[in-house]
N, CA, C and O atoms as a MOPAC input file, in Angstrom:
PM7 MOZYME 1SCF
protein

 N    -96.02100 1   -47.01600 1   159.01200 1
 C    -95.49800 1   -45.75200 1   158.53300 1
 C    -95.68300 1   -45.62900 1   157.02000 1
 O    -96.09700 1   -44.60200 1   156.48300 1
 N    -95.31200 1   -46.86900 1   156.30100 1
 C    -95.66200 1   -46.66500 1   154.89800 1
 C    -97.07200 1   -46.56600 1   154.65800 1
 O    -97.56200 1   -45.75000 1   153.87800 1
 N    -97.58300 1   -47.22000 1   155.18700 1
 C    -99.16300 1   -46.91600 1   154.90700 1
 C    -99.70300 1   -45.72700 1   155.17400 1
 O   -100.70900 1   -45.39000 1   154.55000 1
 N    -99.36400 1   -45.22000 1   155.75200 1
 C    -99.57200 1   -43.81500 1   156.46000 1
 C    -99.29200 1   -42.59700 1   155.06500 1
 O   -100.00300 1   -41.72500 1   154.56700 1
 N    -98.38300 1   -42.91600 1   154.89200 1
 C    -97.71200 1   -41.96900 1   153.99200 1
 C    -98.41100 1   -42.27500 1   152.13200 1
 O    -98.35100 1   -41.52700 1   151.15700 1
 N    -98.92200 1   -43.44200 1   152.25300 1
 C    -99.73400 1   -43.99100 1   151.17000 1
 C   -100.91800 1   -43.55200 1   151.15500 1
 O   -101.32200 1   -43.11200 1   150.07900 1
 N   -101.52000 1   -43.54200 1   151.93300 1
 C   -102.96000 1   -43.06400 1   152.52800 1
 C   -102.99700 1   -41.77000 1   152.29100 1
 O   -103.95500 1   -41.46200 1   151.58200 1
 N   -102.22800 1   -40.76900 1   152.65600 1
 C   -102.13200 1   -39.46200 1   152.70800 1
 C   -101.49800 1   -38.81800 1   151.15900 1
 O   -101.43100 1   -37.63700 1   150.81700 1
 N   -101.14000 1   -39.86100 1   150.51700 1
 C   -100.46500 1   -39.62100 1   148.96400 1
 C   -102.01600 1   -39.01600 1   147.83700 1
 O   -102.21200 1   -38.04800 1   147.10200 1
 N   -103.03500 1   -40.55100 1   148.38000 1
 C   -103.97700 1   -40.78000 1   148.02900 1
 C   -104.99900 1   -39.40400 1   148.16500 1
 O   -105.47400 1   -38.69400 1   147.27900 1
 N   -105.11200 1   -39.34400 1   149.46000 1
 C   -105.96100 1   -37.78400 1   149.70500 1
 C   -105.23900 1   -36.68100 1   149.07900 1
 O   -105.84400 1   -35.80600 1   148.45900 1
 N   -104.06200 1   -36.68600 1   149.20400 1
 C   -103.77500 1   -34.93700 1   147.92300 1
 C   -103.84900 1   -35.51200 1   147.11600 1
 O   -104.79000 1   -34.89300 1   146.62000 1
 N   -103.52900 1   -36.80600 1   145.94900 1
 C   -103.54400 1   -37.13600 1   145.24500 1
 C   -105.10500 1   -36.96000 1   144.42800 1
 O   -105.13800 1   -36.87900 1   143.20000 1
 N   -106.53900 1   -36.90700 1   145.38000 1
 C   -107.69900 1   -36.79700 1   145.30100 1
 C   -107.76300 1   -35.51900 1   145.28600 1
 O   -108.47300 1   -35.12500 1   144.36000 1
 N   -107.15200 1   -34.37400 1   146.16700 1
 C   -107.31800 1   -33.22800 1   146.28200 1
 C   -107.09400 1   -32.82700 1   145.11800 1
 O   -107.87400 1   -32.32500 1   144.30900 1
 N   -105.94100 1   -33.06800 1   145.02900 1
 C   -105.01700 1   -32.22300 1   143.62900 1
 C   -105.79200 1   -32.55200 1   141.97400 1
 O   -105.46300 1   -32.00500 1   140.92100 1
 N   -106.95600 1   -33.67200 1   142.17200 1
 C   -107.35300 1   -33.95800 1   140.60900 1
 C   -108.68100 1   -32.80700 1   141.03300 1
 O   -108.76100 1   -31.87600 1   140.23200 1
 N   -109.69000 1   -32.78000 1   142.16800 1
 C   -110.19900 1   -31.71500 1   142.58900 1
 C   -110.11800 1   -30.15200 1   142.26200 1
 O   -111.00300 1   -29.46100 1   141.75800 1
 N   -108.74300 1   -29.73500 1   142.70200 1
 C   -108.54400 1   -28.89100 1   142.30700 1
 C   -108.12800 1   -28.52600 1   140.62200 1
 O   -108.21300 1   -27.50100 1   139.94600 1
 N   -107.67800 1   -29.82700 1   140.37000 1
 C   -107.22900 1   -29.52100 1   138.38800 1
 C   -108.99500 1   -29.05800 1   137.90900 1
 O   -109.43300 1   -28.09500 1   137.28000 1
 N   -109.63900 1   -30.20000 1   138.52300 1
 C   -111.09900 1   -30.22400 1   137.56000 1
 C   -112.14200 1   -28.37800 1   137.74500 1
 O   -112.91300 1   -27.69700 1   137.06900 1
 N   -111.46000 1   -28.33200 1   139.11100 1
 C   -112.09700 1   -26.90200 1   139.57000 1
 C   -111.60400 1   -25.64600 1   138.25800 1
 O   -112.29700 1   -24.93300 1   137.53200 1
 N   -110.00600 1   -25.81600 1   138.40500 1
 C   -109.60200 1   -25.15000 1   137.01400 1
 C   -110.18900 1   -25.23300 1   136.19700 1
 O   -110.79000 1   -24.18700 1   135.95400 1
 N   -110.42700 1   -26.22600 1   135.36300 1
 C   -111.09900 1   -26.75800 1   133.97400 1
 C   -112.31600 1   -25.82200 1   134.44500 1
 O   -112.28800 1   -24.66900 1   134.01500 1
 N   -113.12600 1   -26.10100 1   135.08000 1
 C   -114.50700 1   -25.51000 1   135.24400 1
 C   -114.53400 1   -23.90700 1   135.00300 1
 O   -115.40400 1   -23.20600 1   134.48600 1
 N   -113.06300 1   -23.51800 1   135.65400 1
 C   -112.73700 1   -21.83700 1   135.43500 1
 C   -112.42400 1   -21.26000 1   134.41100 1
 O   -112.60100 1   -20.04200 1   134.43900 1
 N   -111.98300 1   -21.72000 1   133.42300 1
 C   -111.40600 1   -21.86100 1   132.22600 1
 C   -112.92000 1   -21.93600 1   131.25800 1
 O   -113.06300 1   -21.10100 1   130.36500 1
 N   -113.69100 1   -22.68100 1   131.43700 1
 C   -114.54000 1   -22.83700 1   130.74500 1
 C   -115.52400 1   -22.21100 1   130.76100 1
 O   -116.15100 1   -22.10200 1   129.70700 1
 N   -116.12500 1   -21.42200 1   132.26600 1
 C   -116.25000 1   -20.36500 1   132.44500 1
 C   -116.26800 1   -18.89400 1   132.05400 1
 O   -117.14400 1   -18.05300 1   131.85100 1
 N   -114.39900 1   -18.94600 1   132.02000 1
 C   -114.39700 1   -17.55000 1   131.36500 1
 C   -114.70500 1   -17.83000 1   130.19100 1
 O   -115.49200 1   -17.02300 1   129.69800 1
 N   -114.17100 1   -19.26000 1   129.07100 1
 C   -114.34400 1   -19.15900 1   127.61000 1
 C   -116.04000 1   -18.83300 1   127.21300 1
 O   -116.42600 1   -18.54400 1   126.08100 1
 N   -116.81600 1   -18.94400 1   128.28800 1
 C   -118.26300 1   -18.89200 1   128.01300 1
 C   -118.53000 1   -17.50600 1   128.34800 1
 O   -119.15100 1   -16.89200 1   127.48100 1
 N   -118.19400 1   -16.82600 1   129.45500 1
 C   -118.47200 1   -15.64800 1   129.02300 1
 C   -117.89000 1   -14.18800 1   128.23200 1
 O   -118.33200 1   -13.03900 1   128.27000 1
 N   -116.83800 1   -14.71600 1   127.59100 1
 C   -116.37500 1   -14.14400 1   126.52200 1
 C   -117.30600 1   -13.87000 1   125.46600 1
 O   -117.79100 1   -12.89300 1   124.89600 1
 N   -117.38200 1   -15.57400 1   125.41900 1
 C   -118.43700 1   -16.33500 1   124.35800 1
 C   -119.50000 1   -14.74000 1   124.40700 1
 O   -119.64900 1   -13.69000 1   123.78100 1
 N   -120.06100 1   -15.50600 1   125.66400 1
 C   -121.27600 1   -14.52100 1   125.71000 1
 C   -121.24600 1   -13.14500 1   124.86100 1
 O   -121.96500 1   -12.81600 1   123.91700 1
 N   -119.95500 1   -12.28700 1   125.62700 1
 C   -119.83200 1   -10.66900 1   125.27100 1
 C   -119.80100 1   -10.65100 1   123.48700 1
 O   -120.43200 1    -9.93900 1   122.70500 1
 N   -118.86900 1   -11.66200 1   123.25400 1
 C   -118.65700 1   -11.64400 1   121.57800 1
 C   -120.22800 1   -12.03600 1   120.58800 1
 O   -120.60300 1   -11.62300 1   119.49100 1
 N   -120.86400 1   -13.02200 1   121.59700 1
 C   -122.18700 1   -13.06500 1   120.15500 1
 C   -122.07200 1   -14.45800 1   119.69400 1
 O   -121.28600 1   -14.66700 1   118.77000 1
 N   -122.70900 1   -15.40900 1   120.17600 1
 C   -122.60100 1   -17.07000 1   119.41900 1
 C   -122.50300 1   -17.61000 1   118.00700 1
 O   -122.66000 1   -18.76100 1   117.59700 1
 N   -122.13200 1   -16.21900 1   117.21100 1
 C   -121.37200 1   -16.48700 1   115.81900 1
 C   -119.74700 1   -16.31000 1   116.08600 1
 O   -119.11400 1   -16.90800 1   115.21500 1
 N   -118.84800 1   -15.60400 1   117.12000 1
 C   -118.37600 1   -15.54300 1   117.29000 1
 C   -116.91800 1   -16.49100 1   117.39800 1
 O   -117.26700 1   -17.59400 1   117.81800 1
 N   -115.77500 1   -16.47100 1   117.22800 1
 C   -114.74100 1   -17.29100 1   117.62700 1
 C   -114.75300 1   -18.06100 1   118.91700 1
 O   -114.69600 1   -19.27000 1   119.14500 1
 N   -114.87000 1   -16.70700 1   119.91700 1
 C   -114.87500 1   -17.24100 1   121.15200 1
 C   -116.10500 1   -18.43900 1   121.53400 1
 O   -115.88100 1   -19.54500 1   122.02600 1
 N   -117.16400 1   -17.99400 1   121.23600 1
 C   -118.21500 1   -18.94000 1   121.33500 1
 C   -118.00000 1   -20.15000 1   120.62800 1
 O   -118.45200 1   -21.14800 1   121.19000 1
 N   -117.45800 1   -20.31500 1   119.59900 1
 C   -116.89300 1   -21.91500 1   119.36300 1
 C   -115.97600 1   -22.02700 1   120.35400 1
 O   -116.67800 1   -22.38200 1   121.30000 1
 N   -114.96200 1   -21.96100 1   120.71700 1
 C   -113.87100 1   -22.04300 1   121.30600 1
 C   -114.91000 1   -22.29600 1   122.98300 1
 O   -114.76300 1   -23.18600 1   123.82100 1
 N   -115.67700 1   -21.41000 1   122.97600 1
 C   -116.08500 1   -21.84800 1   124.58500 1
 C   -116.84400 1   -23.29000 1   124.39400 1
 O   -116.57400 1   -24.21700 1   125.15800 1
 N   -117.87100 1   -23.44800 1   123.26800 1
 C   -118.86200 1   -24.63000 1   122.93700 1
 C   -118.14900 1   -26.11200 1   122.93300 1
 O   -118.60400 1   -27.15000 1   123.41300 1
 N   -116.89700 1   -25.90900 1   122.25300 1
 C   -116.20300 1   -26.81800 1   122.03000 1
 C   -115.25500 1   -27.70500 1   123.58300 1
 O   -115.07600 1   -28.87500 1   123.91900 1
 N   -114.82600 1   -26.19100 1   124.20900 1
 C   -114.64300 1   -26.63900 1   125.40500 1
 C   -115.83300 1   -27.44000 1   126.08600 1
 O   -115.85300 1   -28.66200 1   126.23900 1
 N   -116.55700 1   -26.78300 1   126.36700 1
 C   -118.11200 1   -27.60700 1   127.38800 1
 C   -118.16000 1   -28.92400 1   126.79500 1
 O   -118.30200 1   -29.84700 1   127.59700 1
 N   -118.07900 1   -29.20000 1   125.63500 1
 C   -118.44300 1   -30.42900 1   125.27900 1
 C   -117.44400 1   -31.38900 1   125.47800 1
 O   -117.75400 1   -32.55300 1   125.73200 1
 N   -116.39700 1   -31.06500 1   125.40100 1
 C   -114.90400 1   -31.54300 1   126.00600 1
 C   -115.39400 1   -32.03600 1   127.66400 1
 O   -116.23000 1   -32.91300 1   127.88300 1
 N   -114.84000 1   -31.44000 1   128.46900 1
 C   -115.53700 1   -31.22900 1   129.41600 1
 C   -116.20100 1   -32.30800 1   130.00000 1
 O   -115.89100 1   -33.22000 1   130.76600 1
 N   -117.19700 1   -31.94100 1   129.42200 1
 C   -118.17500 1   -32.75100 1   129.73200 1
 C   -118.42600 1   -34.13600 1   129.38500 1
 O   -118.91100 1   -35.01400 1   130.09900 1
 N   -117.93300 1   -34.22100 1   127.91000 1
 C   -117.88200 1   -35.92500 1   127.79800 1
 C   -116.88800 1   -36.66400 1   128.37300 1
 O   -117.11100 1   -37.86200 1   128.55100 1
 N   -115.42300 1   -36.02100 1   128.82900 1
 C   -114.97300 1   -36.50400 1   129.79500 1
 C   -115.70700 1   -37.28800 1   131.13600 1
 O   -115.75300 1   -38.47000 1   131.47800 1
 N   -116.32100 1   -35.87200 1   131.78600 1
 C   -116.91100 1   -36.07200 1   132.87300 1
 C   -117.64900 1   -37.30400 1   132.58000 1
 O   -117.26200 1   -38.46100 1   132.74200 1
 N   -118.86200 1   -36.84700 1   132.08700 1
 C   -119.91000 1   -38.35800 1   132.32500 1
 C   -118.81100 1   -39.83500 1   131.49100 1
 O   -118.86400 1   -40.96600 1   131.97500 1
 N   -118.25500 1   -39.63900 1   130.71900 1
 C   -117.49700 1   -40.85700 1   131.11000 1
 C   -116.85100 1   -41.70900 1   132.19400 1
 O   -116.92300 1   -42.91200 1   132.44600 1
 N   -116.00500 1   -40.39900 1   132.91400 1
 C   -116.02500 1   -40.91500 1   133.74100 1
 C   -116.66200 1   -40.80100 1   135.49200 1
 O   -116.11100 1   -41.08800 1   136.55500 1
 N   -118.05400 1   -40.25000 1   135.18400 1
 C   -118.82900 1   -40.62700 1   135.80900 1
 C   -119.70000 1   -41.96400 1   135.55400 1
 O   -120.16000 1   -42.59300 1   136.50700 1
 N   -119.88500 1   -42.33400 1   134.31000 1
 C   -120.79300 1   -43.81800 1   134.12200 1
 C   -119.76800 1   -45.26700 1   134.38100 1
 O   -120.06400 1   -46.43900 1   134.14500 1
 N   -118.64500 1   -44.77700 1   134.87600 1
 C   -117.58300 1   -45.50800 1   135.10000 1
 C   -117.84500 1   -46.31200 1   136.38300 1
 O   -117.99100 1   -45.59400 1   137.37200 1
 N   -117.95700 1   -47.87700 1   136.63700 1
 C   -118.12700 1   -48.28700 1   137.92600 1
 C   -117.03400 1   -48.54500 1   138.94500 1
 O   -117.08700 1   -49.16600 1   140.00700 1
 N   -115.76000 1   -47.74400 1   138.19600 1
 C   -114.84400 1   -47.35700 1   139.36500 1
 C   -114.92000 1   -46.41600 1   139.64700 1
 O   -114.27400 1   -46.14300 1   140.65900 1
 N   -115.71300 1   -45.29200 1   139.00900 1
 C   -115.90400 1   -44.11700 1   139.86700 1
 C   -116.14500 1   -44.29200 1   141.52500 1
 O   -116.58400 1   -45.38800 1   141.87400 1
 N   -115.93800 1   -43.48100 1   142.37100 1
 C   -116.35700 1   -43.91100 1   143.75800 1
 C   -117.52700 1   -42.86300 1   144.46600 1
 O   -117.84800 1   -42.83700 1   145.65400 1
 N   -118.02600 1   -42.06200 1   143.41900 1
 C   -119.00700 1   -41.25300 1   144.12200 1
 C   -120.22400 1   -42.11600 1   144.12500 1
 O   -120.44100 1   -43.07900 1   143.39000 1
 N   -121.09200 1   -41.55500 1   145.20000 1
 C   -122.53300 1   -41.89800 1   144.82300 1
 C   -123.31200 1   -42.47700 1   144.31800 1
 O   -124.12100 1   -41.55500 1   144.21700 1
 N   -123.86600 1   -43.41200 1   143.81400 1
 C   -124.22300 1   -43.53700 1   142.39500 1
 C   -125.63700 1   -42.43100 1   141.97700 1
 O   -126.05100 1   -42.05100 1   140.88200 1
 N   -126.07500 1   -42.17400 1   143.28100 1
 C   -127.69600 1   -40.93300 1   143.01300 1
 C   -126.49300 1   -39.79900 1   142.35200 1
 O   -126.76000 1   -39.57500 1   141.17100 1
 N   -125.17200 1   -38.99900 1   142.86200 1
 C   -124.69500 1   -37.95000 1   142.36800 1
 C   -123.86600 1   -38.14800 1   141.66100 1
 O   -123.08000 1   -37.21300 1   141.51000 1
 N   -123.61200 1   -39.39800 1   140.89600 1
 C   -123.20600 1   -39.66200 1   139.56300 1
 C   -124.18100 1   -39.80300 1   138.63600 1
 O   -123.84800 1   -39.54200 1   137.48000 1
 N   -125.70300 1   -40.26900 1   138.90300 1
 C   -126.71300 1   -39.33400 1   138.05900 1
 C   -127.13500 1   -38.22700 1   137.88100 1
 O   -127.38100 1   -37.56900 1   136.87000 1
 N   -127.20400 1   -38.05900 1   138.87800 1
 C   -127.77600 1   -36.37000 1   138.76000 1
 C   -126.24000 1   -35.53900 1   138.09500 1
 O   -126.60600 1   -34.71600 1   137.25500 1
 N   -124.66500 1   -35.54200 1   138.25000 1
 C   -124.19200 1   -35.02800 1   137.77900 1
 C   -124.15100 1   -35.42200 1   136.14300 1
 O   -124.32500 1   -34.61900 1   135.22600 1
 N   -123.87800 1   -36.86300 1   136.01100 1
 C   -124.48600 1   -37.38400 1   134.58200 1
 C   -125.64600 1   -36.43900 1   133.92200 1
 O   -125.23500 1   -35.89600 1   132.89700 1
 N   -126.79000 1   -36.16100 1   134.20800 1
 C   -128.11000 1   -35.67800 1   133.56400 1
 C   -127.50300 1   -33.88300 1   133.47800 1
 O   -127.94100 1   -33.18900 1   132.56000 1
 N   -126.62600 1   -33.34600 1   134.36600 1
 C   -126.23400 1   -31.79000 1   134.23100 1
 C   -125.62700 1   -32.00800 1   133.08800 1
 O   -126.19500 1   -31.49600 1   132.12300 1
 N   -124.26800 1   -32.83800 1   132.77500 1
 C   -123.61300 1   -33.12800 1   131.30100 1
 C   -124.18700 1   -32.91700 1   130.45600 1
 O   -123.87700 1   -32.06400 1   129.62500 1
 N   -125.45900 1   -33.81100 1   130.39600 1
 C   -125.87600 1   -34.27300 1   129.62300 1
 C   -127.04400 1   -32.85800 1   128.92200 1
 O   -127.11800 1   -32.61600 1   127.71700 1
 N   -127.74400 1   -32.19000 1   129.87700 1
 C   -127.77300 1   -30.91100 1   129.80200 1
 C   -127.06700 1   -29.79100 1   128.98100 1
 O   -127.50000 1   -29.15700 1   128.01900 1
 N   -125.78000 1   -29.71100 1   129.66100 1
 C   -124.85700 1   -28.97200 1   129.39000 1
 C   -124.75700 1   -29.09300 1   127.74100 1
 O   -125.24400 1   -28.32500 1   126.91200 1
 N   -123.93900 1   -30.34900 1   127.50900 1
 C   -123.59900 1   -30.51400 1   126.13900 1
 C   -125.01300 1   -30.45800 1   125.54900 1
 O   -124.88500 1   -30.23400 1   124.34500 1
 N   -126.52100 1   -30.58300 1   125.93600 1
 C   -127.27800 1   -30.08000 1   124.65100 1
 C   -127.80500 1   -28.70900 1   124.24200 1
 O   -128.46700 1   -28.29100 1   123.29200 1
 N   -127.08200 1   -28.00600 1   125.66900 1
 C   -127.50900 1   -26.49100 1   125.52400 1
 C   -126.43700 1   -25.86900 1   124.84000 1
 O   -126.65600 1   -24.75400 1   124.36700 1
 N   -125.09700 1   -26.48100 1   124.67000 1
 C   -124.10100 1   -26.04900 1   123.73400 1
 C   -124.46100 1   -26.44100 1   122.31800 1
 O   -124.55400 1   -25.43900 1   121.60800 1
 N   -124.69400 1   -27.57300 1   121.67800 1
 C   -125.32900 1   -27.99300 1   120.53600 1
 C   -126.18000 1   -26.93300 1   120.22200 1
 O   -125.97200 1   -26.20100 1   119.25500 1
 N   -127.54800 1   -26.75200 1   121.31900 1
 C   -128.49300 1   -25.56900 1   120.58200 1
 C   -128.18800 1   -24.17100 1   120.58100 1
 O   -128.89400 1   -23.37600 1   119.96100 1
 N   -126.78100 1   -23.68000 1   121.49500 1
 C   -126.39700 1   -22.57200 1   120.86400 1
 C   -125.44700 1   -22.47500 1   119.46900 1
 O   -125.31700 1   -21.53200 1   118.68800 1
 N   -125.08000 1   -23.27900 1   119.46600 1
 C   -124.00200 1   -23.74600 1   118.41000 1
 C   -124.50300 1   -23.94300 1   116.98600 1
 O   -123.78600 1   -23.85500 1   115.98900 1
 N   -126.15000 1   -24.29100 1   116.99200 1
 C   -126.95700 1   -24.38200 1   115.87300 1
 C   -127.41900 1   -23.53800 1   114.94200 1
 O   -127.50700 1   -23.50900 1   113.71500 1
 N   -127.91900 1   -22.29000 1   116.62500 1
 C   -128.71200 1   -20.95500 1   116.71400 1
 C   -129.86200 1   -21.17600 1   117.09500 1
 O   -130.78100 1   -20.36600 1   116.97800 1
 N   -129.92900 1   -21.96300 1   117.44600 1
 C   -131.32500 1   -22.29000 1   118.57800 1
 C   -131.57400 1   -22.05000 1   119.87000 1
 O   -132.50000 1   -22.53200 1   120.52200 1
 N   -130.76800 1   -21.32200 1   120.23700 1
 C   -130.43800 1   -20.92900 1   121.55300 1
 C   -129.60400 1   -19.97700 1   121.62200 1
 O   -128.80000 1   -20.05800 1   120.69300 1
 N   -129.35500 1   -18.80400 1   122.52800 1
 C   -128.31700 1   -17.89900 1   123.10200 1
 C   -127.85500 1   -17.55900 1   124.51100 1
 O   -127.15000 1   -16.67400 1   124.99500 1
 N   -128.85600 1   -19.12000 1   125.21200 1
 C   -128.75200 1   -18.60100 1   126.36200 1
 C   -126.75500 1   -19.12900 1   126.79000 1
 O   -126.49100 1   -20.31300 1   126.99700 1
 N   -126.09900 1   -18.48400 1   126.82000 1
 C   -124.90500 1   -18.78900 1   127.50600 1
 C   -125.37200 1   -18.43500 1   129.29100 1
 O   -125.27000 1   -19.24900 1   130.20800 1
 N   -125.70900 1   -17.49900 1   129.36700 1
 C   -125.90000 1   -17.48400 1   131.13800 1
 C   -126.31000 1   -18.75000 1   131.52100 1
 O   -125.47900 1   -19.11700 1   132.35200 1
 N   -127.38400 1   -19.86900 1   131.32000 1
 C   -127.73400 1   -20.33600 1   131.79400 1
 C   -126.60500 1   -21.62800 1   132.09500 1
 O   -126.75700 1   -22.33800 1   133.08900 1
 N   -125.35700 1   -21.87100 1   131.04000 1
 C   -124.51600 1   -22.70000 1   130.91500 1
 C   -123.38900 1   -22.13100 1   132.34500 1
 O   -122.99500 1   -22.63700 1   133.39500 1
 N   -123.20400 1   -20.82400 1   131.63300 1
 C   -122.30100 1   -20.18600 1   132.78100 1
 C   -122.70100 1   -20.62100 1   134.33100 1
 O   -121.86100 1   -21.32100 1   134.89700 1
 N   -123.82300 1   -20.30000 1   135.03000 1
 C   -124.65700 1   -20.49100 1   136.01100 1
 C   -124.39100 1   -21.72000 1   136.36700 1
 O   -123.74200 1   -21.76500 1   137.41300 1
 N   -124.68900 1   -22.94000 1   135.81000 1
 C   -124.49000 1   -24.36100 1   135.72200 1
 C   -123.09800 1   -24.97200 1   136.37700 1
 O   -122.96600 1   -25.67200 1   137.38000 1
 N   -122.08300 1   -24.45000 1   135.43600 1
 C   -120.85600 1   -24.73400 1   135.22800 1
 C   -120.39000 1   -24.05000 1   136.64600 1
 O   -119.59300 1   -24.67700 1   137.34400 1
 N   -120.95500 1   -22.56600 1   137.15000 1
 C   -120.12700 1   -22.40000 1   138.14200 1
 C   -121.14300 1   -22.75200 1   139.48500 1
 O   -120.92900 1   -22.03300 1   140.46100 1
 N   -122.06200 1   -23.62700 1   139.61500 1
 C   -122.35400 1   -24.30400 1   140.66500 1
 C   -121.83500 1   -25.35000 1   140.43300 1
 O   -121.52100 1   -25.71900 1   141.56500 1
 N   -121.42700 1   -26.31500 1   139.57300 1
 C   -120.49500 1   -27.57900 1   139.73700 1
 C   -119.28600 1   -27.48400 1   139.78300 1
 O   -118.61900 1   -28.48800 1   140.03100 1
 N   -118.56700 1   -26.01000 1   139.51300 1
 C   -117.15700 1   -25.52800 1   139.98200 1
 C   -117.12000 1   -25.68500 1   141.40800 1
 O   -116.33100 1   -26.34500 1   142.08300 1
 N   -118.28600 1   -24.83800 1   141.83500 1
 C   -118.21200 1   -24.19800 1   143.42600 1
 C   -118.39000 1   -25.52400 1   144.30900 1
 O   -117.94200 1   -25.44200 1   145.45200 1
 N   -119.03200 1   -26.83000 1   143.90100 1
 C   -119.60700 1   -27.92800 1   144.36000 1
 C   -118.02900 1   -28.66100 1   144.89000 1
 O   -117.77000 1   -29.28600 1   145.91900 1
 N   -117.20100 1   -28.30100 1   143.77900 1
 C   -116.04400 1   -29.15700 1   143.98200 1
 C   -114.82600 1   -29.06500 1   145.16900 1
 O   -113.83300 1   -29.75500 1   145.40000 1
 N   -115.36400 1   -27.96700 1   145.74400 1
 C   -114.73800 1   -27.54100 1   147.21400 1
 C   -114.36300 1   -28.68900 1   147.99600 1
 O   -113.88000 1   -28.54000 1   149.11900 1

């Protein structure tokens, strides 16, 4: 019975960081396409850039983590999107770039992934 109830702590316990990270992804989201509407000189566009990079160095941290328990092929391939991510924020952040859609796009297929 205790195990039972341990076991099942564990799965919402998995669910529920799932669903936090899905947030984060929504959040970062909208801060990007704010970003977008305002213009990458903008407030918002720091405020969104700064998020992604947040974000994201979280993530691949703790994705290069060998207690992570995913995959190790979709702890690279999500590793190399990060890794992506944070340099397409750098080159908008420079002015070397404006693409925010393409970040937006990104961000909400690894939102939607987290189902």
């Amino acid at each position: 019975m205790y195990q039972m109830s341990y076991a099942e702590t564990l799965e919402d316990s998995s669910y529920d960081r799932r669903g936090q990270e899905r947030e984060l992804f929504s959040l970062v989201i909208a801060q990007l396409q704010a970003a977008q509407e305002h213009g990458s000189a903008s407030g918002e566009a720091a405020q969104a850039l700064t998020s992604v990079h947040r974000l994201w160095s979280i993530l691949i941290d703790d994705l290069g983590s060998p207690e992570n328990a995913l995959p190790t092929e979709l702890r690279a391939d999500l590793i190399s999107i990060g890794i992506w991510c944070v340099k397409q924020a750098d080159l908008i952040r420079t002015g070397d770039s404006d693409d925010f859609q393409g970040l937006i796009e990104i961000n909400q297929l690894v939102r939607d992934g987290l189902s």
